[in-house]
Wavefront OBJ file of the C-alpha trace (Angstrom):
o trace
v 0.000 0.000 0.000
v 1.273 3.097 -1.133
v 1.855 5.710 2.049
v -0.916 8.450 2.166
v 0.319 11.939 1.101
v -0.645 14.763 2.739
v -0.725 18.744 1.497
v -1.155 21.922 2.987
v -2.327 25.047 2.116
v 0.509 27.940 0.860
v -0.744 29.813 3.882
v -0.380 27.107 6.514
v 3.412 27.599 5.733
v 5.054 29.522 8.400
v 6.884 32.380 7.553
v 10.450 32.767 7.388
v 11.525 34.771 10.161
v 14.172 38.334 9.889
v 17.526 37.478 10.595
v 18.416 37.871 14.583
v 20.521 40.352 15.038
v 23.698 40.035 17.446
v 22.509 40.537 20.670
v 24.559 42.116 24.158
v 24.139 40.202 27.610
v 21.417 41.842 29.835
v 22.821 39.369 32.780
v 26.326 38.246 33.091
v 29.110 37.528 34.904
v 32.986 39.164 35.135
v 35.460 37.520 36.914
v 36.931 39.995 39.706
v 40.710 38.659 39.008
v 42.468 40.412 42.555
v 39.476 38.267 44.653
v 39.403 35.208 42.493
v 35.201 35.614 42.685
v 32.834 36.459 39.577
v 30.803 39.533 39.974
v 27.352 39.300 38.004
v 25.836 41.644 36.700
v 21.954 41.616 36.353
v 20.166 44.716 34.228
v 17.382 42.994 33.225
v 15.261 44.934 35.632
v 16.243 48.338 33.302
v 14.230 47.106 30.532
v 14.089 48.728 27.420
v 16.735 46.006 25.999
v 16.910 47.492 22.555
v 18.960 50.176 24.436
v 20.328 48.414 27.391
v 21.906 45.355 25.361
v 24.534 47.065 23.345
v 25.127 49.618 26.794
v 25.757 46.391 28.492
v 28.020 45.161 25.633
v 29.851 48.484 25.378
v 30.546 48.423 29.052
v 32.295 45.307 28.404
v 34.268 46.201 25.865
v 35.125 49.509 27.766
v 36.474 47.548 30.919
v 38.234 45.114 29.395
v 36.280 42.431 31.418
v 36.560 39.397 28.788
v 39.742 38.508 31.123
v 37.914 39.978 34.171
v 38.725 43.239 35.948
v 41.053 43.916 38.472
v 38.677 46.192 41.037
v 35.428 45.277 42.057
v 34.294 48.365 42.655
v 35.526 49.964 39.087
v 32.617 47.442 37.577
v 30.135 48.431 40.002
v 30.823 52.502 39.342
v 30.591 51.253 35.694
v 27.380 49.738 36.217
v 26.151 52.332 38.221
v 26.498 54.847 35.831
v 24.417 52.547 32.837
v 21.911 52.070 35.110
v 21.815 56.056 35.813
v 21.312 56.867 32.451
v 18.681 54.549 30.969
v 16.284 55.833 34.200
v 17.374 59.314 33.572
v 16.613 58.732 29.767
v 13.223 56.739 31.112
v 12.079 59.489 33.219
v 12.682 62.161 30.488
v 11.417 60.513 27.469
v 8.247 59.449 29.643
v 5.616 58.275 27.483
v 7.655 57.384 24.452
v 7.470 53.601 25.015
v 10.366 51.121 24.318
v 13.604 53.032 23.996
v 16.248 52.241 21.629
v 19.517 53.930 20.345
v 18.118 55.911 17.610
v 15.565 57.447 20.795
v 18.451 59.200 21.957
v 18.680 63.235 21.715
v 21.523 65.382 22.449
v 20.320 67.269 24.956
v 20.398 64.233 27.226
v 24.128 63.919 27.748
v 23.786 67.668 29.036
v 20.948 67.455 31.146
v 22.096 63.800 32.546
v 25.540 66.411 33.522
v 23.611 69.093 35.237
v 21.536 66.518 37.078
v 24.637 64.810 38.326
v 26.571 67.705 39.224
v 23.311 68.378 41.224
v 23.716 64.761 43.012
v 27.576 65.198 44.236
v 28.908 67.780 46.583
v 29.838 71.046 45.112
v 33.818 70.811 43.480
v 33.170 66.901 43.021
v 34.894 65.510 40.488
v 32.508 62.850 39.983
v 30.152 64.014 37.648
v 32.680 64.379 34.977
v 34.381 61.378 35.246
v 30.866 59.942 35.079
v 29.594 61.448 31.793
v 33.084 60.583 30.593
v 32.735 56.990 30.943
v 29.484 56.969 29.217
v 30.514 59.293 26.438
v 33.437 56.518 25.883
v 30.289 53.524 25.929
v 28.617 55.388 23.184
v 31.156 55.811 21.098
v 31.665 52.285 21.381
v 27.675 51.664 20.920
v 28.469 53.990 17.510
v 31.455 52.287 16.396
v 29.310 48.643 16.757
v 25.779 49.876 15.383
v 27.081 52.241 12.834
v 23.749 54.830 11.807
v 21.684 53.217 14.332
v 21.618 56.751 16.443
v 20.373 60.053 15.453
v 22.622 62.129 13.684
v 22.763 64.985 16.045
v 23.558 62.696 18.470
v 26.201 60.576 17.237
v 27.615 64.341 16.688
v 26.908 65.319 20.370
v 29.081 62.132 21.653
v 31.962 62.857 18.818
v 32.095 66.490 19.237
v 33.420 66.959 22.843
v 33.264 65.130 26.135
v 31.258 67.128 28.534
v 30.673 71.249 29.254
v 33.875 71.468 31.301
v 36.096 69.851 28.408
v 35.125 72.472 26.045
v 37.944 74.133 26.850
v 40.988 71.948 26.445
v 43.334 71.068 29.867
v 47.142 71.058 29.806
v 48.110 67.350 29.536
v 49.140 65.499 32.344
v 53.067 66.898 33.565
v 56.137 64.681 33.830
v 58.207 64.510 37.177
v 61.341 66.323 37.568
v 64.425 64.486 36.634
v 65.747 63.577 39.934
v 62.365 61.809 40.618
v 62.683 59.504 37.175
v 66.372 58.969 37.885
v 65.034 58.072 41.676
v 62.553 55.364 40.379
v 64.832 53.945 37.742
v 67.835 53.716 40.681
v 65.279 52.443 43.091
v 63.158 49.609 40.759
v 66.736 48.516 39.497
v 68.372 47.920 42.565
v 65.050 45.857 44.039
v 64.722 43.878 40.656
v 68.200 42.070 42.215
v 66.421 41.347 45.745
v 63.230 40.046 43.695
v 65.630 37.553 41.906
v 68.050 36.564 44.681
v 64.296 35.827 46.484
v 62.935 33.283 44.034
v 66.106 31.262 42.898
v 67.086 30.868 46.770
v 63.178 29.572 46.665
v 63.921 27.351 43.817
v 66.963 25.778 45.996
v 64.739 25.341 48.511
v 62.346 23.483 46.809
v 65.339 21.463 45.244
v 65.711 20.081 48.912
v 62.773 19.845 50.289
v 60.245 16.766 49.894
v 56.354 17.115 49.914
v 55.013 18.090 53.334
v 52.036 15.585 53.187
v 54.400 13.036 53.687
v 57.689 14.866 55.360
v 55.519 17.285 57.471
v 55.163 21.398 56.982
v 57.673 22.299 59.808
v 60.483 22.614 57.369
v 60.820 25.737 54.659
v 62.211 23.116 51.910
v 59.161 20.552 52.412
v 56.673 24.312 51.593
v 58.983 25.091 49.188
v 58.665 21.692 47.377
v 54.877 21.940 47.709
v 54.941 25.480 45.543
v 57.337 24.718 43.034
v 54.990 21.409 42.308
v 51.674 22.023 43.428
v 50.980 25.886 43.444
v 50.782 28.587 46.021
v 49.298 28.373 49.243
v 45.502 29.091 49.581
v 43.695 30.121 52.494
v 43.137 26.648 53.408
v 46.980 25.882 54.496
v 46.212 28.781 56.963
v 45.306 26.801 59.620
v 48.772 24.482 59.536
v 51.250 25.273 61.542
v 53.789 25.121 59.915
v 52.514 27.283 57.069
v 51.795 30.296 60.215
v 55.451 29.792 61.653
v 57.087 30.278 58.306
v 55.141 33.561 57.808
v 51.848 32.779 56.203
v 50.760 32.272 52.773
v 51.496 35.512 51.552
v 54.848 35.329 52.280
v 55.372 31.948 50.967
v 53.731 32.129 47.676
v 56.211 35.352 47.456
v 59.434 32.301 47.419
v 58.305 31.053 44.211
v 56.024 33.420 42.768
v 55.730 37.746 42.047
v 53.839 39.736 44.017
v 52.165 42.914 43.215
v 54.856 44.875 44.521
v 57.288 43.201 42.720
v 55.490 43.702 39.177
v 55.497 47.500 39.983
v 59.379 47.381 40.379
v 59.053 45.673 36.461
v 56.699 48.188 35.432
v 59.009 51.274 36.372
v 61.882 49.823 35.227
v 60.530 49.154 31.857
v 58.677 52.574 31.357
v 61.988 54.115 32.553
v 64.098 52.430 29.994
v 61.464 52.206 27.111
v 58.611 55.163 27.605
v 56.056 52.200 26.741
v 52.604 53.008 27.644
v 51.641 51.656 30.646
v 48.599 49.252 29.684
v 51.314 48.003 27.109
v 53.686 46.793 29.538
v 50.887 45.716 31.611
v 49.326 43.293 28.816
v 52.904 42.101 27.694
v 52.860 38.740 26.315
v 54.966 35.609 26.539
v 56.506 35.728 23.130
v 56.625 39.722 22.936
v 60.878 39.388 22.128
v 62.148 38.531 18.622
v 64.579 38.758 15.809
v 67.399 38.931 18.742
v 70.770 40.757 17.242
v 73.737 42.630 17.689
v 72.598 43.646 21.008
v 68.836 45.108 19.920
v 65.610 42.726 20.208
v 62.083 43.965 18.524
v 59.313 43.875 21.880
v 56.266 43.619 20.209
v 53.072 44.639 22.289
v 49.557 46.045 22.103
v 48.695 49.477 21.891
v 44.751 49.493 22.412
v 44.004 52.913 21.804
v 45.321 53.090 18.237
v 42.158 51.590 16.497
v 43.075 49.820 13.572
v 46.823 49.294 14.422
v 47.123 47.853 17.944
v 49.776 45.546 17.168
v 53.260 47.659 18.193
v 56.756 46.766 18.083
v 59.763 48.307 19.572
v 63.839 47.722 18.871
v 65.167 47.904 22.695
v 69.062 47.198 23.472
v 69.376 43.575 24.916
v 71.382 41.822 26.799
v 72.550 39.978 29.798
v 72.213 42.739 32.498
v 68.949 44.395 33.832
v 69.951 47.958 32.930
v 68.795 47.078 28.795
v 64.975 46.618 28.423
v 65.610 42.592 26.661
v 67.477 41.928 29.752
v 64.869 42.644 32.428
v 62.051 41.102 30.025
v 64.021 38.195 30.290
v 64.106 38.240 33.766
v 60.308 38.469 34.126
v 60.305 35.672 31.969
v 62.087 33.589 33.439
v 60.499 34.080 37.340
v 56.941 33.683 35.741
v 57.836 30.416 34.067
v 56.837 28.251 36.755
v 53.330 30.267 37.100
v 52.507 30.357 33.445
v 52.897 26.530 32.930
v 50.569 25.999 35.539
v 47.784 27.366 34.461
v 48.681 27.377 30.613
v 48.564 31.284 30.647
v 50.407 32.865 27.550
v 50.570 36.247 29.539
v 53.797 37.573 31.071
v 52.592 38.947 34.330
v 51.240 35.959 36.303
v 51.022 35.730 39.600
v 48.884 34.063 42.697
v 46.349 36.418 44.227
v 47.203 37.634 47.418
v 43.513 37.117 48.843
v 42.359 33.500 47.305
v 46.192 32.250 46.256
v 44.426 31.492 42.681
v 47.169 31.995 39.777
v 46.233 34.134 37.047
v 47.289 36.749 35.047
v 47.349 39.803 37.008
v 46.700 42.749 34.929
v 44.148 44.172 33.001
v 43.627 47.413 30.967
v 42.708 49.248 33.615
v 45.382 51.790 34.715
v 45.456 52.460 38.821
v 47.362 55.450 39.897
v 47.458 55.046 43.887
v 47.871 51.687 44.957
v 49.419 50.222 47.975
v 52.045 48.235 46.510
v 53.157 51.610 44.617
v 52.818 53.494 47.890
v 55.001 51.098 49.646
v 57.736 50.925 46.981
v 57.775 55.308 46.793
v 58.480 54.739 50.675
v 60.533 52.192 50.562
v 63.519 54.591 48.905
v 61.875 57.709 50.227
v 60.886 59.018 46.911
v 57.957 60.092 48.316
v 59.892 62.860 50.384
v 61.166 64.545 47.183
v 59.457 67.374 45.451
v 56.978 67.594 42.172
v 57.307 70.660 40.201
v 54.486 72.130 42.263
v 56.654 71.160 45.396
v 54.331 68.920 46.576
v 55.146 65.126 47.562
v 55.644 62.566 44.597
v 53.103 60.175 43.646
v 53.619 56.838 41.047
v 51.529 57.304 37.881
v 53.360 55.535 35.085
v 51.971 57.528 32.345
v 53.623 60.125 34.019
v 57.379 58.151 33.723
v 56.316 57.651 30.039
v 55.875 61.663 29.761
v 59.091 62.229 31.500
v 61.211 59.382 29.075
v 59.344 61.634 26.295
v 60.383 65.214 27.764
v 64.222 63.969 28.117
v 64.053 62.918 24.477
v 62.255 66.228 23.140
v 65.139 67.971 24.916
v 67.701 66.137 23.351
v 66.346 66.329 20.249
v 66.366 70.298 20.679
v 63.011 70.728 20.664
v 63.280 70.089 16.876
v 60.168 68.189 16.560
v 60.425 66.007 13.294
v 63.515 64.858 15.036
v 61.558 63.872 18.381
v 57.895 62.418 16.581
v 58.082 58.293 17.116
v 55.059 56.382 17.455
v 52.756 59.660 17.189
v 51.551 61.828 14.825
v 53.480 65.402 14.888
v 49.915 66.985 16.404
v 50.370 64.387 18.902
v 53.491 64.777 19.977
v 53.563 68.147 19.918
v 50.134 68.528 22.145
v 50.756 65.654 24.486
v 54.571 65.658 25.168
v 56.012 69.079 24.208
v 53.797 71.399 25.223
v 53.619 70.252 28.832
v 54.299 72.479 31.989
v 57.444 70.986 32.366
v 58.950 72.767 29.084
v 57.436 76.096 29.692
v 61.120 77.114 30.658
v 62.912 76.214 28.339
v 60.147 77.196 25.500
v 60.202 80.898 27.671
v 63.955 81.096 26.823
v 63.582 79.901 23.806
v 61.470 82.691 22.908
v 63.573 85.355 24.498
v 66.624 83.935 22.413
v 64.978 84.440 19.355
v 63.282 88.034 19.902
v 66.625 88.510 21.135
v 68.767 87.555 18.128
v 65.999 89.301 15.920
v 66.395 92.191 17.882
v 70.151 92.109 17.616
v 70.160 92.389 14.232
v 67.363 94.859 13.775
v 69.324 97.194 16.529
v 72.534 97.672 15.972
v 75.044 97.891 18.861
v 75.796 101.805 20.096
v 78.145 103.969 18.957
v 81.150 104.418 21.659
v 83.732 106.780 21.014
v 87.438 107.169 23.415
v 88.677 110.676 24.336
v 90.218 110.923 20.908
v 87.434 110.637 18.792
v 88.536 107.319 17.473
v 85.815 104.048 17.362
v 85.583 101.937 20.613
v 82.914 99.677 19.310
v 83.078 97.074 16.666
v 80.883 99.465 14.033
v 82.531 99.882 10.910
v 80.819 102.933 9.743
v 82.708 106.460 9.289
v 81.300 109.040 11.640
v 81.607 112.773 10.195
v 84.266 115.304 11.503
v 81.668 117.554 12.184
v 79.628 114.744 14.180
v 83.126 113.721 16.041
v 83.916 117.126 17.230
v 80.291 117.720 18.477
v 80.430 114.739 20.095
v 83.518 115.472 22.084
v 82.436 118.539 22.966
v 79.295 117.997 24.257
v 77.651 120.387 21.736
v 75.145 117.430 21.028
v 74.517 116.072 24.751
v 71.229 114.267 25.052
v 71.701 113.541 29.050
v 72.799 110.067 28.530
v 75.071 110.438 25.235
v 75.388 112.637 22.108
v 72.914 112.862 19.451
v 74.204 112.630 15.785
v 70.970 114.145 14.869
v 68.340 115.480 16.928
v 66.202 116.275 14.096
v 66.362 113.322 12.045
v 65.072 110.484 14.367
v 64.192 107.540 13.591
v 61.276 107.900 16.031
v 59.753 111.476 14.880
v 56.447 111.239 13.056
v 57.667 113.211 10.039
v 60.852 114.448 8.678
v 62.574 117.374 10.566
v 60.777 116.954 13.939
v 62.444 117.123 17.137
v 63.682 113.931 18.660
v 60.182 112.664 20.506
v 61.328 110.001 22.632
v 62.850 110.051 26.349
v 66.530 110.233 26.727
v 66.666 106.642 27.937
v 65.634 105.315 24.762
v 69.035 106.905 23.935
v 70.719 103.452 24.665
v 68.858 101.972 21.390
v 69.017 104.630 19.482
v 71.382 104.345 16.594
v 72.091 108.149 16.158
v 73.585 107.973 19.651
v 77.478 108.056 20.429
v 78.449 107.274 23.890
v 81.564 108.776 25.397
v 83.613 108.682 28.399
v 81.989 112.072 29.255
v 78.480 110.353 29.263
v 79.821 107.165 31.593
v 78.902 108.947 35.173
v 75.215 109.261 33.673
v 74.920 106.126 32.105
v 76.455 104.512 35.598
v 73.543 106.711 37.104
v 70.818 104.887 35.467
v 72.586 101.003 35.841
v 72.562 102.067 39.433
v 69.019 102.804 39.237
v 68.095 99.662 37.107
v 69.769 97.405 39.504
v 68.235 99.025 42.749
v 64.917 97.975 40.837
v 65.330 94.320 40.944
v 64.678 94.473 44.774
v 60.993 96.254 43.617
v 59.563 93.762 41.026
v 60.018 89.723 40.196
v 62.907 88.556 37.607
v 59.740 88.356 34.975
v 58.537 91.890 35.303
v 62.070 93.460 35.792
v 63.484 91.615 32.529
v 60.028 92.930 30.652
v 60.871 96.589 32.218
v 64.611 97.024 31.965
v 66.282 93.882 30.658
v 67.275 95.179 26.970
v 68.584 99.269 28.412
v 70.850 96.986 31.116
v 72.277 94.445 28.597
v 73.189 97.499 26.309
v 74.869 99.410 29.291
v 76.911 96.287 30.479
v 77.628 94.609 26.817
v 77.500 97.540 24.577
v 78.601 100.648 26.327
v 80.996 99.621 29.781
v 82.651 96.909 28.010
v 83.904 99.153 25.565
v 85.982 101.289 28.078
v 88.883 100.700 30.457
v 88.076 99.471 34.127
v 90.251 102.724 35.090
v 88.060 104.943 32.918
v 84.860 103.402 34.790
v 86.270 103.780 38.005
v 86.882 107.655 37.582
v 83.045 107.713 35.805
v 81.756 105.588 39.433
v 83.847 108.535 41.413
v 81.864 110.987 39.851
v 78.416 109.976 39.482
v 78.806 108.927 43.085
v 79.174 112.771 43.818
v 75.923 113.414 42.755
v 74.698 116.920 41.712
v 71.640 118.206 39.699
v 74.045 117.137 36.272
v 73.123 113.955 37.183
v 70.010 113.636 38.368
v 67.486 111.212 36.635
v 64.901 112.945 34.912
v 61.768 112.797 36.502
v 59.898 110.992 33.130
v 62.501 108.404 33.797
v 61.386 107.911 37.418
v 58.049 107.756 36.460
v 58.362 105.045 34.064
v 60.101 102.940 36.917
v 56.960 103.534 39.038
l 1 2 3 4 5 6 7 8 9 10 11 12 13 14 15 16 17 18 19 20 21 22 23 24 25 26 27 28 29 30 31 32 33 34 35 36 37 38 39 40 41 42 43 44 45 46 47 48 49 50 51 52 53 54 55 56 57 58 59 60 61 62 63 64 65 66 67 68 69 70 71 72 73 74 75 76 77 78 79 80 81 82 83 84 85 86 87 88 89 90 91 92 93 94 95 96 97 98 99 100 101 102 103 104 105 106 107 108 109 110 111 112 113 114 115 116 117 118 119 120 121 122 123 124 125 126 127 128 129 130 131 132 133 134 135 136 137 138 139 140 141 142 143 144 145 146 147 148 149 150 151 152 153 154 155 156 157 158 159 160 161 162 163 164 165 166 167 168 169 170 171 172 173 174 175 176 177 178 179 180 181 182 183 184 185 186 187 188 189 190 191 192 193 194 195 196 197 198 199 200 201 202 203 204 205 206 207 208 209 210 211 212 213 214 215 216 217 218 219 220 221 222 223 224 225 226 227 228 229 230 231 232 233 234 235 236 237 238 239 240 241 242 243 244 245 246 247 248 249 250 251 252 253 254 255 256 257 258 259 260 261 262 263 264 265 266 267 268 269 270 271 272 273 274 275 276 277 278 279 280 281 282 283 284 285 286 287 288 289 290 291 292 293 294 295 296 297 298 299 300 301 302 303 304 305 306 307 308 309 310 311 312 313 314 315 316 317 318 319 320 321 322 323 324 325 326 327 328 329 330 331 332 333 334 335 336 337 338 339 340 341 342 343 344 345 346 347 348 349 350 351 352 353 354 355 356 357 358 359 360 361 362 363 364 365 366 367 368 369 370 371 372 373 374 375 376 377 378 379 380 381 382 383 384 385 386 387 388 389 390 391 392 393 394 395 396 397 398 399 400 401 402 403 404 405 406 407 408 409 410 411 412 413 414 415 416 417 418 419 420 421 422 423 424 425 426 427 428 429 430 431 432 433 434 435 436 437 438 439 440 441 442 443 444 445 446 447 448 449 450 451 452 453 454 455 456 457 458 459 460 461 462 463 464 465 466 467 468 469 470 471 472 473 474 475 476 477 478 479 480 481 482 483 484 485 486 487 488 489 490 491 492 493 494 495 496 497 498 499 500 501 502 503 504 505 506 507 508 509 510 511 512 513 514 515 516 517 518 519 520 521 522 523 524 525 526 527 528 529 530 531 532 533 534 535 536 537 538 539 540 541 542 543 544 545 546 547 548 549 550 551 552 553 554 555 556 557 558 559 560 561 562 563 564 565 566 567 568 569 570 571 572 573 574 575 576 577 578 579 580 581 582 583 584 585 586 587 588 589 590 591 592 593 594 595 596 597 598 599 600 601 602 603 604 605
């Protein structure tokens, strides 16, 4: 019998469904690596998933929490501040229904500020750093769902950060020199302790048998029991052994980093190589290659340059810790033991100084104040010295990068095609030249040059001896008649002779009296300076230098800098210290001859 065939209608068919689209988590989980727990993270209650799931995904993305984070409460600040803006955005687009990304208007991100900066205390700083982290989640949410928001929007988040950044911030200083020569010093000479510590471990371990069997009252038997089994937990707290030997912490520290040793690595390698510090921190096990003549490439990962993350760097190598190969090496080689245990492919792996749990250490995120980098700034006293605002130092390792870039912008003379490597010129010229630390040197560089413009726009003055003949290094021919009226005072201007009085270079129109005060006399190229004229012009140096006590170095260089470098350079240099002296006697006698004109005084005041 044949089998029985059935049909259906062309409308019983169901129809095909749209494509699902790629979907964010509304509850999941992020391992907290420093506790060795999982954190989850439940925003299902927000609703409105259309907006919440790529929020979610950005925040993700944004932590760096596929590996887990490092803080706990970093997440939950994160968190906090997705769950503050989808009610915000609920409560003011009441009535709209479900809210996705193309809901969003500009004048949110605004009004979300002002209601923050309402929440904190007045001078908090925590409003900004807020919006900032979400402004960085948009643009993430933009870069994912490209034309999914509103055009004004997606402008609003690209545009500028928040109401405060609209005017830009100097970028972060670098320390003085003897601080980065203090931390280099200081992280070099503990990298030696670190190593001494683990290979006398190793020994240990060499000798030692496993305590199950031989007992925990003897070092080597613990020692045997990390180098084959892995650190101590919280578990082994309770033998006693483990307690007289110093605990697990201490222990686990025979075999294996600690936190404070990684931040003696992390100095030391910013020091030597200016490497940014969430490169060093996500340094991999393979990051050395194509070893020779000394140099080895360290390749690394450079997250915020989107589309070319992968970096490389040719370092000096070798066998001693003061070249960057040599203390990658070293790293290498007392994370060995830690990395085949747990299969990890990451250089910085260590056991967790809560749960003893082995795992890479380090994530993206970048801490500033920690303890470990509290205790090492104390342990060499670093934290006594002085920051260029004189108050105490503090370790930030994106300052050491900016001070490895300001010692190689001043050796490359502030030329700045010469000093650009890994940046654009813009970038190197915003974010590691012009930074308060330079302001100096850029101040003098700008006096040097108005100064050698000026020198050749003003010529040096004219300085005659008692004979008539040139004292200066002019080359010009005087006249007789200008000579003789010279030496005789016929053309006396107060502080020299006047070749001219009627044909200054200052007058508004040809054949006008000389309009200027007779101190402008000393860059004035129709004056001639004399010996007659030195009691006068040792008169007004008097005067100038009694000023310094009156105003700061800026103001007094502004006010009389260029009169008292062409007294002291281009007039008393000229003549004979025995010629001074007898100029010094008389001006020192005083009399209404020399007396400083009263428009001269005024000036001063």
């Amino acid at each position: 019998m044949s089998p029985k065939r059935v049909r259906f209608a062309a409308t019983a068919t169901p129809p095909l469904a749209e494509p699902v689209p790629s979907v964010g988590p509304l509850v999941f989980s992020v391992p907290v690596l420093v506790l060795g727990t999982e954190e989850v993270v439940d925003l299902s209650d927000l609703g409105h998933p259309r907006l919440v799931r790529p929020l979610a995904s950005a925040l993700i993305e944004e932590l760096g929490t596929r590996g887990g984070v490092r803080q706990r409460t970093r997440l939950q600040g994160a968190v906090q501040t997705v769950r503050d803006f989808v009610r915000f955005t609920v409560a003011a687009l009441e009535g709209h229904g479900e809210l996705a990304l193309d809901d969003l208007e500009p004048g949110l991100i605004d009004a979300f500020e002002e209601a923050l900066t309402r929440r904190y205390a007045a001078g908090s700083k925590g409003p900004r750093a807020e919006v900032l982290l979400l402004l960085r989640m948009l643009r993430r949410v933009d870069e994912s769902h490209p034309g999914q928001f509103d055009l004004e929007f997606a402008h609003r988040i690209n545009a500028k950060h928040t109401s405060e950044e609209s005017v830009a911030a100097r970028p972060l200083n670098a320390y003085p020199f003897p601080v980065f020569e203090a931390l280099e010093a200081a992280a070099l000479s503990d990298l030696g302790t670190i190593r001494d510590r683990i290979l006398e471990g190793e020994r240990l371990a060499e000798r030692g048998h496993d305590p199950e069997g031989y007992g925990w009252d003897r070092l080597e038997n613990i020692c045997w029991y990390l180098a084959n089994r892995g650190p101590l937990t919280p578990a082994h707290l309770a033998i006693r052994g483990v307690r007289d030997h110093g605990g697990m912490k201490a222990l686990n520290s025979r075999l294996f980093l600690t936190p404070g040793d990684m931040v003696r690595f992390q100095v030391l390698l910013a020091c030597q190589t200016g490497l940014e510090p969430e490169a060093i921190r996500e340094l991999r096990a393979d990051c050395l290659v194509s070893p020779a003549r000394g140099y080895v490439t360290v390749t690394y990962l450079k997250r915020r340059s989107r589309g070319a993350q992968n970096k490389s760097l040719r370092a000096r190598d070798g066998g001693t810790l003061r070249s960057p190969g040599g203390v990658i090496r070293l790293a290498l080689r007392l994370t060995q033991r830690a990395r085949d245990m747990i299969g990890a492919e990451e250089l910085w792996v260590a056991p967790s100084g809560t749960t003893g749990e082995l795992a890479p250490r380090f994530t993206r995120t970048v801490a500033v104040d920690t303890f470990p980098r509290r205790a090492f700034l104390a342990a060499h006293t670093i934290d006594a010295m002085k920051d260029h605002d004189g108050g105490s130092v503090s370790l930030d390792l994106r300052r050491v990068r900016k001070t490895f870039k300001s010692r190689q912008y001043l050796r490359a003379g502030g030329i700045l095609p010469d000093f650009v490597s890994g940046h654009t010129p813009k970038v190197a010229a915003r974010h590691y030249a012009d930074i308060a630390a330079h302001d100096e040197i850029h101040d003098q560089a700008v006096e040097a040059g108005l100064a050698e413009a000026l020198a050749v726009a003003l010529p040096p003055p004219v300085v005659l001896d008692e004979d008539g003949s040139r004292l200066d290094d002019g080359e010009e021919e005087l006249p007789q008649q200008v000579v003789q009226d010279t030496l005789s005072g016929a053309t006396d201007v107060w502080l020299s002779s006047c070749r001219d009085f009627f044909a200054s270079p200052y007058a508004a129109k040809k054949g006008a009296a000389c309009p200027v005060p007779p101190w402008v006399c000393l860059e004035c190229p129709n004056a001639v300076f004399t010996s007659r004229h030195l009691p006068a012009v040792l008169s007004v140096l008097d005067t100038l230098e009694r000023q310094r006590e009156e105003f700061s170095v800026p103001e007094w260089q502004a006010r009389f800098g260029l009169a008292h470098e062409r007294i002291t350079t281009g007039v008393l240099n000229r003549f004979s210290t025995r010629q001074i002296t007898t100029a010094r006697a008389i001006a020192e006698a005083g009399g209404p001859r020399l007396a400083l004109p009263t428009s001269f005084l005024e000036t001063i005041r």
